[in-house]
N, C-alpha and C positions, 0 to 999 in steps of 0.2 A: 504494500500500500504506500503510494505515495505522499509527501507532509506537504502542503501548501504553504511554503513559508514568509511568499512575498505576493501582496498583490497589486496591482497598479494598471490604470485606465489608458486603454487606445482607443483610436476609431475604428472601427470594423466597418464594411461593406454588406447589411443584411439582405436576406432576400423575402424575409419575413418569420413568422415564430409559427414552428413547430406544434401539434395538438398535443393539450395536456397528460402528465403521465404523472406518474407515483414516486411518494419521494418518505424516507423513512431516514429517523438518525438518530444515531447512540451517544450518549456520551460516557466517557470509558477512562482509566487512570491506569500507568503504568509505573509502581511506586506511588507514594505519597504526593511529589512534586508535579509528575507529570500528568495533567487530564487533557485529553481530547474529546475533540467532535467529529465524528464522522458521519457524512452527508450520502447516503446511496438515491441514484434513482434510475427505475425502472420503465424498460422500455414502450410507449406510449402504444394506443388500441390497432393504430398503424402499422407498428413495428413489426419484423417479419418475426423477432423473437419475443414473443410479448413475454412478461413477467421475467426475463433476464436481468440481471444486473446490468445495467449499460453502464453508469460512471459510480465511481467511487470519491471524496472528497475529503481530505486528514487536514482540521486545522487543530493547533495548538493554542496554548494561551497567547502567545507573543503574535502570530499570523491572523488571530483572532480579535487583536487590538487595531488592524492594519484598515480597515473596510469604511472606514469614517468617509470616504472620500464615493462610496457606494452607496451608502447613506443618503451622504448630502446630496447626488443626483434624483433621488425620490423627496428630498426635501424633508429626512427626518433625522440628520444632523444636529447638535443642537451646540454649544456653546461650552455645556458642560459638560460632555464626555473629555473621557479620558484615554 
């Protein structure tokens, strides 16, 4: 599984968004210090594999403080995170 540890905004070229699928997450600790979140989601009514696992998503505390900037695109940002 791979750790998302950096995140940061580009422009993409879309061609539009895909029909809704299923999306399930754990959050899990390895040691006392370390917790995660991990994000699965499954492949949509479309999909030639439906109910597969299609992506997997490992954030940490530290990757998990990074999204403020994801946020503030939907406008719920605020002033006082941290």
């Amino acid at each position: 599984m791979a750790l998302a540890t950096q995140t940061h905004s580009i422009q993409l070229q879309t061609s539009g968004v895909h029909g809704p699928m299923r999306c399930i997450f754990t959050v899990f600790q390895i040691e006392a210090s370390n917790t995660f979140l991990q994000v699965d989601s499954y492949g949509s009514a479309e999909w030639i594999l439906q109910g597969k696992k299609s992506l997997s998503l490992l954030i940490n505390r530290e990757s998990a403080l990074q999204p403020r900037d994801v946020l503030a695109a939907f406008n719920l940002a605020t002033k006082e995170m941290h």
